[in-house]
Structures are given as structure tokens and as C-alpha cells.
C-alpha positions as CSV (number, residue, x, y, z in Angstrom):
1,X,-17.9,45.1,-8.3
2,X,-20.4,42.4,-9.8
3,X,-20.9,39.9,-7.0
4,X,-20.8,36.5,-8.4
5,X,-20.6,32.6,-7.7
6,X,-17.2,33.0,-6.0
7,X,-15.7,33.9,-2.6
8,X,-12.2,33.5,-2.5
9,X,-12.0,31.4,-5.3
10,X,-15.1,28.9,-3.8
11,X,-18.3,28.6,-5.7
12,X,-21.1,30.3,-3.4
13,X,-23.2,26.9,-2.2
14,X,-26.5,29.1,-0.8
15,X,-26.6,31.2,-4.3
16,X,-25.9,28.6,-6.7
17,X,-28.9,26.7,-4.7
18,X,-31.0,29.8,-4.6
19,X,-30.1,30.0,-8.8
20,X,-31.5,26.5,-9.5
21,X,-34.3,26.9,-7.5
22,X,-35.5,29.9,-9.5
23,X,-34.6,28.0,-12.3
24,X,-32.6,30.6,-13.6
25,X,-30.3,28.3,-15.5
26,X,-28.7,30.5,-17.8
27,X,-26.6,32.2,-15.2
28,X,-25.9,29.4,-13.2
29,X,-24.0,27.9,-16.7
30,X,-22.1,31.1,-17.2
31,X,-21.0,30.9,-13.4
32,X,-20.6,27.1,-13.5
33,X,-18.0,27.4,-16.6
34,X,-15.8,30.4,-15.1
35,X,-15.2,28.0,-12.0
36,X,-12.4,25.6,-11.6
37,X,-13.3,21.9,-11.3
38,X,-12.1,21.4,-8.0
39,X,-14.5,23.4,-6.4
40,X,-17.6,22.9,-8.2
41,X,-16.8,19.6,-7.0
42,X,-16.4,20.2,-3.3
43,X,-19.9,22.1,-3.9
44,X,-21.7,19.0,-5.5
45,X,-20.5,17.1,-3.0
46,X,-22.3,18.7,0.0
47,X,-25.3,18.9,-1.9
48,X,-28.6,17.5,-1.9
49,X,-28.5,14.7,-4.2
50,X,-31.5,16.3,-6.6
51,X,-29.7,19.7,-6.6
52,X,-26.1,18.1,-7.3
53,X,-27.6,16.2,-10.6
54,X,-29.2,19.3,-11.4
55,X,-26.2,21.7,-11.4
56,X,-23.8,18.7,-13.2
57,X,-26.0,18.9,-15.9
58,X,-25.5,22.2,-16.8
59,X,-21.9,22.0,-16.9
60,X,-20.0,22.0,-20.6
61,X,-18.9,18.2,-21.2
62,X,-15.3,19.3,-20.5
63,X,-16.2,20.5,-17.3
64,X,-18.4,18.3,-16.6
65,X,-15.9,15.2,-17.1
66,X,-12.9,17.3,-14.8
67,X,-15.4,17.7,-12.3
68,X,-16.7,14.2,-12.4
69,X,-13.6,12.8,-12.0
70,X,-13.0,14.9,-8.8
71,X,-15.8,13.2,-6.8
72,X,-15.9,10.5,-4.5
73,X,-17.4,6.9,-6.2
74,X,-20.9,7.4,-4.0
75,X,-21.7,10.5,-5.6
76,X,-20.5,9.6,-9.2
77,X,-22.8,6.7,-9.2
78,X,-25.6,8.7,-8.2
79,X,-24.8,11.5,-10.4
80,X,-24.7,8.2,-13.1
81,X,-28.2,7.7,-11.6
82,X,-29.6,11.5,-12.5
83,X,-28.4,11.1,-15.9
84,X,-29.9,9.6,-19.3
85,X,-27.7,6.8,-21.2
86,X,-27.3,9.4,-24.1
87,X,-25.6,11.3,-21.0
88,X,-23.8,8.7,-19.4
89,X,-22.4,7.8,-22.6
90,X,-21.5,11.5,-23.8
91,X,-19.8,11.4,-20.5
92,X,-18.1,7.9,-20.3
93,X,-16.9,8.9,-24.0
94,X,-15.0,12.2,-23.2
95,X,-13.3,10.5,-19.9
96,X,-9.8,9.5,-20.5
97,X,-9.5,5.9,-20.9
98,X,-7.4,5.3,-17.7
99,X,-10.3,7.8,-15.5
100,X,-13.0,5.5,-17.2
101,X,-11.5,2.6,-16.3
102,X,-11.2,3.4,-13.1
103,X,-14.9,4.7,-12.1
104,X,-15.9,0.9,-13.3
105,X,-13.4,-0.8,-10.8
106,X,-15.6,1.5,-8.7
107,X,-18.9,0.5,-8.8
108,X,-21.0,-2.9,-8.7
109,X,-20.1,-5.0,-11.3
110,X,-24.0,-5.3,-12.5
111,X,-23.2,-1.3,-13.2
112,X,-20.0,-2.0,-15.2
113,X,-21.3,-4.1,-17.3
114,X,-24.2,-1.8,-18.3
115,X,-22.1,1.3,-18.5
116,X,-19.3,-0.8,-20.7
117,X,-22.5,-1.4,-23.6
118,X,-23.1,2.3,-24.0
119,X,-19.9,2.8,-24.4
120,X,-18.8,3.0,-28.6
121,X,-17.2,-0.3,-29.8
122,X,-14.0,1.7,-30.3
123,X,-14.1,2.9,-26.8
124,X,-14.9,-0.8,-25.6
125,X,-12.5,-2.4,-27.0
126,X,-10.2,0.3,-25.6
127,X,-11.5,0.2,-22.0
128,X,-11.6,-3.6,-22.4
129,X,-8.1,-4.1,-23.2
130,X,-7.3,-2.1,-20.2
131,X,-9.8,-3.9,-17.9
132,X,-7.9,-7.1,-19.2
133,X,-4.8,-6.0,-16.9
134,X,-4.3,-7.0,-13.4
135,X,-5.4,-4.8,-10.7
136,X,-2.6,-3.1,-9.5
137,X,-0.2,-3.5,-12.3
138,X,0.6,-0.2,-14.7
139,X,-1.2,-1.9,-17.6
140,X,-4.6,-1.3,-15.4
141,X,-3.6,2.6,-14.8
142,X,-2.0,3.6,-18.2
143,X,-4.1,5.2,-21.0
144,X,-3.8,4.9,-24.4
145,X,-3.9,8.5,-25.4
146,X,0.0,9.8,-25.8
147,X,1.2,11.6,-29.0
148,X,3.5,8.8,-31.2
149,X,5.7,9.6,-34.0
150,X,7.9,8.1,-36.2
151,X,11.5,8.0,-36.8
152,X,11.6,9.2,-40.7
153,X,9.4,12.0,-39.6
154,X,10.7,15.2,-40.2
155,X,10.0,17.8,-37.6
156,X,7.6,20.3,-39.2
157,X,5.2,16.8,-39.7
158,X,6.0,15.8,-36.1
159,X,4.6,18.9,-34.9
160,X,1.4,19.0,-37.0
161,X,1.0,15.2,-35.6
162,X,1.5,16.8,-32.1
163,X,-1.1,19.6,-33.1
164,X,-3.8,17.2,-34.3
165,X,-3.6,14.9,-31.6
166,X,-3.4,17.4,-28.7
167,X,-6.6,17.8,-28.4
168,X,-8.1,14.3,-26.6
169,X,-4.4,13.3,-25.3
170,X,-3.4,13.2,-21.4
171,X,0.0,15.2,-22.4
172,X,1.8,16.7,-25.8
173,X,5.2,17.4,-23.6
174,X,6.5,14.4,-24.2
175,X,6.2,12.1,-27.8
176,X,6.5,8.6,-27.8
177,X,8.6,7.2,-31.4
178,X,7.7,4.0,-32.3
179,X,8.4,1.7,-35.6
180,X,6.1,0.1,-37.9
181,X,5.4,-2.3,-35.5
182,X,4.7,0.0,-32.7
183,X,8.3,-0.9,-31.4
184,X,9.7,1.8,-28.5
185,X,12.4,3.4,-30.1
186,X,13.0,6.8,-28.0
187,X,11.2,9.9,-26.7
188,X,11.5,13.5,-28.0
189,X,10.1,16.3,-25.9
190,X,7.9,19.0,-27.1
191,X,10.9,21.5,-26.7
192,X,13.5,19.8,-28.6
193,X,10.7,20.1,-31.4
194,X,10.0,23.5,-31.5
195,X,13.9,24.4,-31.3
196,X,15.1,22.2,-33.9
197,X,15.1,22.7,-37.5
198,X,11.7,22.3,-39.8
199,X,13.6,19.6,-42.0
200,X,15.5,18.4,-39.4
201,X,14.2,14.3,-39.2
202,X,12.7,13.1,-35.7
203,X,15.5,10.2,-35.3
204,X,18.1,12.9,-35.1
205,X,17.2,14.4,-32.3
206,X,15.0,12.2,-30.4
207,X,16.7,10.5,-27.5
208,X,17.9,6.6,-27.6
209,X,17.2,3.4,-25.5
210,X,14.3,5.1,-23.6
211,X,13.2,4.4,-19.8
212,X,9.9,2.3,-19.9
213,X,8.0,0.1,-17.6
214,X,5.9,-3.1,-18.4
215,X,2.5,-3.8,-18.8
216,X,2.7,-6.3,-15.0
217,X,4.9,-4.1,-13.3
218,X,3.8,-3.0,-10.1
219,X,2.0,0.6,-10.0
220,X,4.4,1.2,-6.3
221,X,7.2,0.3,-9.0
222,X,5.8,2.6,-11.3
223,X,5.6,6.0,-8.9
224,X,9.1,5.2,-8.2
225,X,10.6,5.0,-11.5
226,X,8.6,8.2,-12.6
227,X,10.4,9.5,-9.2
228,X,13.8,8.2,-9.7
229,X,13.8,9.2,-13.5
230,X,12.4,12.9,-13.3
231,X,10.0,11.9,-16.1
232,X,6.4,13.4,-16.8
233,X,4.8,10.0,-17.8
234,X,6.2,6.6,-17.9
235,X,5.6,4.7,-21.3
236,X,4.2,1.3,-20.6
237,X,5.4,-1.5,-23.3
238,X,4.4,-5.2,-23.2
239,X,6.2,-8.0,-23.4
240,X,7.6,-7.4,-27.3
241,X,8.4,-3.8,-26.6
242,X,5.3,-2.7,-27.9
243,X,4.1,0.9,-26.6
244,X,0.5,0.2,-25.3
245,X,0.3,3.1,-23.4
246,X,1.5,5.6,-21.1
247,X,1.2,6.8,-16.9
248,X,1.3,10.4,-16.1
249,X,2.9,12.4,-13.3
250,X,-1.1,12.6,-11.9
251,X,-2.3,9.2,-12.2
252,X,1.2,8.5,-10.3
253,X,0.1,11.0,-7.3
254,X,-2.8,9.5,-7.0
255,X,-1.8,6.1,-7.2
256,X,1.0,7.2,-4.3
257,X,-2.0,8.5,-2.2
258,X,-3.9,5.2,-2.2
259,X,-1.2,3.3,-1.5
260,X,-0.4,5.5,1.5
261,X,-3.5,5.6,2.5
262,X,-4.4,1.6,2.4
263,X,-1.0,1.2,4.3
264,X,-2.1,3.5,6.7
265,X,-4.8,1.4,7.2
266,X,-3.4,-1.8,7.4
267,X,-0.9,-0.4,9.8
268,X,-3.9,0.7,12.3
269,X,-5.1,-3.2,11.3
270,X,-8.6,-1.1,9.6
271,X,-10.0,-1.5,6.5
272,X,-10.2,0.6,3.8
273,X,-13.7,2.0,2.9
274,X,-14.0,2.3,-0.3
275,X,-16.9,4.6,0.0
276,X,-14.8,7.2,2.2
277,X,-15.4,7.7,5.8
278,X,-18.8,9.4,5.7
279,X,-20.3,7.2,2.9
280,X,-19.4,3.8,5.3
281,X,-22.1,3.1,7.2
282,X,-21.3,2.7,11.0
283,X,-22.7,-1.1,10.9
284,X,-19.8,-1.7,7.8
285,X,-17.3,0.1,9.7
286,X,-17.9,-2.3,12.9
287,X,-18.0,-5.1,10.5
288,X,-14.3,-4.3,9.0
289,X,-12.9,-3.4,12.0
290,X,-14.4,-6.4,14.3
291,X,-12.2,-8.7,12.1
292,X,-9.3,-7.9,13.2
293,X,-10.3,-7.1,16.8
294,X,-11.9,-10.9,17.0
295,X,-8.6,-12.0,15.7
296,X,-6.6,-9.9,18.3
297,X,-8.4,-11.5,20.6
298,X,-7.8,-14.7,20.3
299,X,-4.1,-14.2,20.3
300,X,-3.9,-11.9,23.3
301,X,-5.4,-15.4,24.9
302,X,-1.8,-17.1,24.2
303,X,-1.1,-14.3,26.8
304,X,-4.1,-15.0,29.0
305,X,-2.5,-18.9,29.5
306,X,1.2,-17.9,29.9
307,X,0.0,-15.8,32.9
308,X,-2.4,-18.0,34.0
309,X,0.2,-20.9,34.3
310,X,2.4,-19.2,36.4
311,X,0.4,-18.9,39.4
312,X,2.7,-20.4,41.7
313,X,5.2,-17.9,41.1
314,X,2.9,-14.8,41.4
315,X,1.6,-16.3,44.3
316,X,4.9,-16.0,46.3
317,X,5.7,-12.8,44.5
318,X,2.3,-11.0,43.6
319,X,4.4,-7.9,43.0
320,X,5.4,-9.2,39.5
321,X,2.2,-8.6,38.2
322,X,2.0,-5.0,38.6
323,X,4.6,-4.2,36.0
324,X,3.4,-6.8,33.1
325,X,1.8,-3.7,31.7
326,X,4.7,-1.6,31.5
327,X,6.7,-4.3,30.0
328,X,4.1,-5.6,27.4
329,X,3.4,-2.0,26.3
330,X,7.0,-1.0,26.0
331,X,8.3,-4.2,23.8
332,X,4.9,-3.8,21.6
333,X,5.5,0.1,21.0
334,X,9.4,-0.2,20.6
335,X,8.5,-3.5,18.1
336,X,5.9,-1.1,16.2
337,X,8.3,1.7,16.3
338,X,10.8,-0.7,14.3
339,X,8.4,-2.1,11.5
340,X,7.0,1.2,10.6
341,X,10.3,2.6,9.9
342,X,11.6,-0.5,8.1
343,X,7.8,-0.8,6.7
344,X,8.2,3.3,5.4
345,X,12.2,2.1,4.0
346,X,10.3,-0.9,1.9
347,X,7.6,1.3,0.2
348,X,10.1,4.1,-0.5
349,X,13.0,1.8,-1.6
350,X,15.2,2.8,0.5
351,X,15.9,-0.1,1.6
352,X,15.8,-3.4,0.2
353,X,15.6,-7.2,0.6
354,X,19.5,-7.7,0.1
355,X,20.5,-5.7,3.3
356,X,17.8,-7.5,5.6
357,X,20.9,-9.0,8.1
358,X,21.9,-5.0,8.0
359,X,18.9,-3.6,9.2
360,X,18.2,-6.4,12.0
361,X,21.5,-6.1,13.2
362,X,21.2,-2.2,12.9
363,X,17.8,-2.3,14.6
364,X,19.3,-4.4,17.2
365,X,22.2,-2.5,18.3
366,X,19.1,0.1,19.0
367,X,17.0,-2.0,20.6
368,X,19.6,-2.6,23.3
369,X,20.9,0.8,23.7
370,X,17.7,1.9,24.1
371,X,16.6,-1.3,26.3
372,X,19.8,-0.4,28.7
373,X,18.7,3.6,28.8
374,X,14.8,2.4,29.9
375,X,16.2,-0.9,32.0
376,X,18.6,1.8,33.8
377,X,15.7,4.2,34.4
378,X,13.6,1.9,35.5
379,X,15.8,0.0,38.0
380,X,15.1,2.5,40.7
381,X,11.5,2.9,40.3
382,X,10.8,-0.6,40.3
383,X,12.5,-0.9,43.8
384,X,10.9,1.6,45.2
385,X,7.4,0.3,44.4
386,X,8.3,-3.2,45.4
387,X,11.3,-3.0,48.4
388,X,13.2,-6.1,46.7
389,X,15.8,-5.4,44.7
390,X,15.5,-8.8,43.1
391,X,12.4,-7.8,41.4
392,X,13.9,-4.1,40.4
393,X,16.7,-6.3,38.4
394,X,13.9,-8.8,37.0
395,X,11.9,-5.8,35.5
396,X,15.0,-3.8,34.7
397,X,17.2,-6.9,32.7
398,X,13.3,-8.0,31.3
399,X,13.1,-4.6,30.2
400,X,16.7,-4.4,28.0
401,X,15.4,-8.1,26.6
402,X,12.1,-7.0,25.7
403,X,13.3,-4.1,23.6
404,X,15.8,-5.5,21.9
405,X,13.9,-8.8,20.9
406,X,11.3,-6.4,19.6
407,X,13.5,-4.9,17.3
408,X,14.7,-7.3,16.0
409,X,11.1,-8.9,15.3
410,X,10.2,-5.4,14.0
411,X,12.5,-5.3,11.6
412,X,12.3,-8.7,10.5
413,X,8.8,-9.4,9.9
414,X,8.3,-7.0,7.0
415,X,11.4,-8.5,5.5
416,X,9.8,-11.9,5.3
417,X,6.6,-10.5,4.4
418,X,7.7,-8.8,1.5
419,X,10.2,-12.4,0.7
420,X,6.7,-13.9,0.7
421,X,5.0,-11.7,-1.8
422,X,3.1,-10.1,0.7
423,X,2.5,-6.5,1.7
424,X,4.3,-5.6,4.6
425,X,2.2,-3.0,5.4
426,X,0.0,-6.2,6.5
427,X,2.0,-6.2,9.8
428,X,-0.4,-4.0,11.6
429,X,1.0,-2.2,14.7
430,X,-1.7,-4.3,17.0
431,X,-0.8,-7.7,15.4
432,X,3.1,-6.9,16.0
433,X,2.1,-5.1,19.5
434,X,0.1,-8.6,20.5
435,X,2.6,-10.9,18.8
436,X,5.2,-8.8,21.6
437,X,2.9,-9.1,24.7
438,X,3.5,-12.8,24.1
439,X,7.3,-12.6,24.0
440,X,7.1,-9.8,26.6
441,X,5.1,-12.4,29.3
442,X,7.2,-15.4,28.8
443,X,10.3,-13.4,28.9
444,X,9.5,-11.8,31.8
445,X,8.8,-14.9,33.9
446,X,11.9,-16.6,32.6
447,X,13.5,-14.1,34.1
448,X,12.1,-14.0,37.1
449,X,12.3,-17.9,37.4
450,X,16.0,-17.7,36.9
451,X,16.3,-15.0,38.9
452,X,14.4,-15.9,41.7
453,X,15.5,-19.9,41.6
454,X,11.8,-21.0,41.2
């Protein structure tokens, strides 16, 4: 058997390097075209820049645009780099609209600008009209290129419409009828075409009052509704109904896997590089993450004084301070426990603003169950370390407060950040853990001053 380019369906790294080294060019095309996109990109990507620019080159423009499209924004800008303008705008022309659009959010402004005016003034205007969207909103992640058709077509012209326009259009599985005024007016499916009659007209069997989205909503709103609605692109219709475009089942993944990742992020209180983790340089990864660490800082002080002012009381009981930790730590990861769920039940729409009293009160009934369970545990320990059983019932009641109070502030918060049009995701698990060190302190010495009469 001819050994080629690929081991177990991987392009060989070391021989396609050894190939454009000799300069044998021809072979590396005819190796570079039988290989799926996906892992000529995972190749480019671990190789020196020169070599990289070299092999994308000789990729057919097809390819080449799959494959660009597959790589992280560090390398396509310096694949961009490699390239003439004649190339860049060859390969800025046969991107999808939505892709194209997407690779200038990516890079430096100075860049976008430059790459917009090589673009053709049809294609401007059509990247431009998508650029005019808010980021974030399905107008800025549709594309433009879905079949349309007409109601008075009949189906033999539907299907030659669907032929021609196959070609440069993100799907053909789905057609989009509009009026003369580009109205929304239903959706017919590529099967219900080739079944039905020749002379059979389009309005007859395409289907009424379709499911769309518009042009502002949300693109979280948008993965949903393609969810909830089985549906292989959403159409996208502006304020007059008008279809302006359309979001497929793929630009809806990916969109989903941002999201998850940025709230991932937020959640660990990190900021998303945009360059990925190895193209972040360690002094912008101490920069992002300092932010919130300064800012953790200074309310942990809050802490830092509540302690600080009962001095008296830890002076005639210096026991006490031994098991702040265990109850700062407990109501901070029982509090982050809470908002992640209720955090997780937000983004998924499983739950919703309406039943906020439902899920607080929900949350906590578990808080104090599981505040009881830990107090009762607890109880004994705590005697046995200190010999007083009036500081054993001080941690142990302390303990069922803590918990339930951070519940219930878990499962608030995200409510009120989402009232307030902001992400909940923004309640990072070390802001809510800090936020619950300060309840946790002045509960605990309330506690202790009421039971101990000081």
C-alpha cells in the first residue's frame, strides 16, 4: 500500500514538512486536497509560521477557505500576513458572509478596515450591512446566503432555483418563501420538493406562519429556539418581516461554545483571551486576572475589620478563631454551589425570571437541610477541639445559618442580575465566595455574642 500524507486519518506533520522543503509542490497539493479541513488545520497550526503560509497556499480556494476558517484568529492573521491582497481578497471573497464577518471582529480594527476595501463593492456592502448589527444579536451572526422562493412558483422552477443557487449557499435543505417585498411567508424543505408534483405550485405545499427570529434578538435566544424548534437554520427577519438572512445549526454550535466558554470564565472571575491560552502572553494573562484578584482584595478587607473589631471577644474566647475558616469556606462553596445551578437553569431556560420566589424558597429549604446535616456533624467535633460546649453550639447553629443564608444569596443574585440586564454569569464563584466570608464572619460573632452574653 502507497504510504501517503495520512495516519489514521491525520495529515503526516514531518512528511508534509520534508515535501515543502524539497519543494516538491505538486504532491503536496494532491495530498493537501484528499485531506479533510480539520486536520490540515490542526497541522498548520503547529507549524512554523513560514512553512504554514507555504502549505495554505497550495490548497484549492475551497479548501483553503474550510481550513481557514478552522484556525485560531493568531494564525489567520498571520496566514493574512503571508498572503498577497489578490489572495486575501480571493479568500475574503469565497468565505461566507457570516465567517467573513466574523474573522474582522477578530482582528485590529486598522486590519479590518484594510481587508473591508479589497473586498468587491457587492461583498462590502454585504459584509457592511452585517457589521451594522450589534455584537451579539443574530443580525451580527446570520448570513445572507439561503435559497428564497416564491409563492406562485411551481415546483419544477423551485428546484432549478434551488440547483442554481446551491452552489455559494450555507444550506439547500431548507427554502425560505418570500413576497415581492421580501415578506416571510413560509418554509418548504428540500424533501417536500422533490416528492411533490412538477406543476404542483410552491404555496401549496410550503408550510404557513413560519418560526423566525429578529434581527436584535439575542444569539443565546437564537441557539435556543433552533433547539426548542428542531430546525436546521433559523430565518432572521427585521423589524417589517423582511428576510435578511438566515443562522445555521453550526454557527449556533459555535455560538453555544463561546458562550459556555466566556461563562466559564466569568464564573472562575478570568478573562477570556481572545488569542486562546497559548497565544496570551503570561504578562496579559497576569494583567486580566490581577483585576479581579485586586478587587477581591479589597473586599476580603470588609472581612479583615469585622474580625479585627471583635477583639475583645476573641480575647476571652481565642478558640473562636480556629473555625472561621471552616465556616467562611463552607457558606462561600454552598453559596457558589447555588448560583451555578441557578446560573446553568438561566442560560438553558430552564428556569426563568417569573419563578425567582420558587427557586429562593426551593434553594432555601436546601440550604437548611443541608446546614442542619453539617451543623449536626459538626457539633461533636467542635467540642472535642474546644471542651466548651457553648462554642460546639456557636459553630454548629453558625453553621445551619451560614448555609442557608448562602443559598438563598446564591440563588438570588443571578435573578437580579439578569432583572438588571446583566449577565449572571458575572457572579463569579470568588465574588459570591467573598461576598459570603462577610456574611459568614458577622454571623458568626452574632452568634457567639448572643450566645455567650458578651
Amino acid at each position: 500500500m502507497r504510504r501517503g500524507f495520512l495516519q489514521a486519518g491525520n495529515l503526516d506533520q514531518e512528511r508534509l514538512i520534508d515535501c515543502i522543503e524539497k519543494g516538491d509542490f505538486e504532491a503536496c497539493k494532491r495530498e493537501l486536497a484528499a485531506t479533510e479541513a480539520i486536520d490540515i488545520a490542526r497541522v498548520l497550526q503547529d507549524l512554523p509560521a513560514e512553512q504554514a503560509a507555504v502549505a495554505f497556499r497550495l490548497l484549492p480556494k475551497d479548501l483553503a477557505v474550510q481550513v481557514f476558517d478552522r484556525l485560531d484568529s493568531v494564525q489567520q492573521q498571520q496566514l493574512l500576513e503571508g498572503l498577497t491582497n489578490e489572495g486575501i481578497r480571493v479568500l475574503l471573497e469565497a468565505m461566507p458572509p457570516d465567517e467573513r464577518v466574523d474573522l474582522f471582529d477578530e482582528v485590529p480594527a486598522v486590519v479590518a478596515r484594510r481587508l473591508l476595501k479589497l473586498l468587491s463593492p457587492e461583498q462590502r456592502k454585504i459584509t457592511d450591512s452585517i457589521l451594522g448589527y450589534r455584537e451579539g444579536t443574530a443580525g451580527r451572526q446570520m448570513t445572507p446566503a439561503f435559497v428564497d422562493l416564491h409563492e406562485e412558483m411551481t415546483v419544477a422552477q423551485a428546484l432549478e432555483r434551488t440547483r442554481r443557487l446551491a452552489v455559494d449557499r450555507e444550506t439547500i435543505y431548507t427554502a425560505y418563501v418570500i413576497d415581492n417585498e421580501r415578506h416571510l411567508q413560509g418554509t418548504v424543505s428540500l424533501k417536500d420538493l422533490v416528492l411533490a408534483q412538477p406543476n404542483a405550485r410552491v404555496a401549496d405545499i410550503m408550510k404557513t406562519t413560519p418560526k423566525s427570529v429578529f434581527t436584535n434578538t439575542d444569539q443565546e435566544e437564537v441557539v435556543r429556539f433552533l433547539r426548542d424548534y428542531d430546525l436546521l437554520a433559523a430565518p432572521v427577519v427585521d423589524r417589517e418581516n423582511r428576510l435578511v438572512g438566515i443562522i445555521t445549526w453550526d454557527d449556533a454550535a459555535e455560538i453555544a461554545e463561546k458562550e459556555a466558554t466566556e461563562d466559564i470564565y466569568r464564573l472562575g472571575a478570568v478573562s477570556a483571551p481572545e488569542e486562546g491560552y497559548f497565544g496570551a502572553r503570561v504578562v496579559d494573562v497576569v494583567r486580566r486576572r490581577l483585576v479581579w484578584l485586586f478587587l477581591l482584595i479589597m473586599v476580603n478587607t470588609v472581612t479583615g475589620y469585622i474580625i479585627a473589631g471583635q477583639s475583645a471577644l476573641l480575647g476571652e474566647m481565642l478558640i473562636l478563631a480556629a473555625f472561621i475558616p471552616l465556616l467562611i469556606d463552607t457558606a462561600g462553596n454552598i453559596g457558589a454551589q447555588t448560583a451555578t445551578v441557578v446560573i446553568r437553569g438561566l442560560a438553558t431556560a430552564e428556569i426563568s425570571l417569573p419563578q425567582m420566589l420558587t427557586i429562593v424558597l426551593r434553594e432555601a429549604r436546601v440550604g437548611l437541610l443541608a446546614g442542619t446535616l453539617l451543623g449536626a456533624g459538626v457539633l461533636g467535633w467542635a467540642f472535642l477541639m474546644s471542651r466548651k460546649w457553648a462554642v460546639a453550639m456557636i459553630v454548629s447553629v453558625t453553621l445551619i445559618a451560614v448555609a442557608t443564608v448562602a443559598t438563598v444569596v446564591g440563588a438570588t443574585l443571578p435573578f437580579l442580575f439578569r432583572r438588571m440586564k446583566i449577565d449572571p454569569a458575572l457572579l463569579s464563584a470568588p465574588l459570591l465566595t467573598t461576598v459570603m466570608d462577610i456574611f459568614g464572619v458577622a454571623l458568626y460573632f452574632l452568634v457567639a455574642r448572643l450566645v455567650l452574653r458578651i
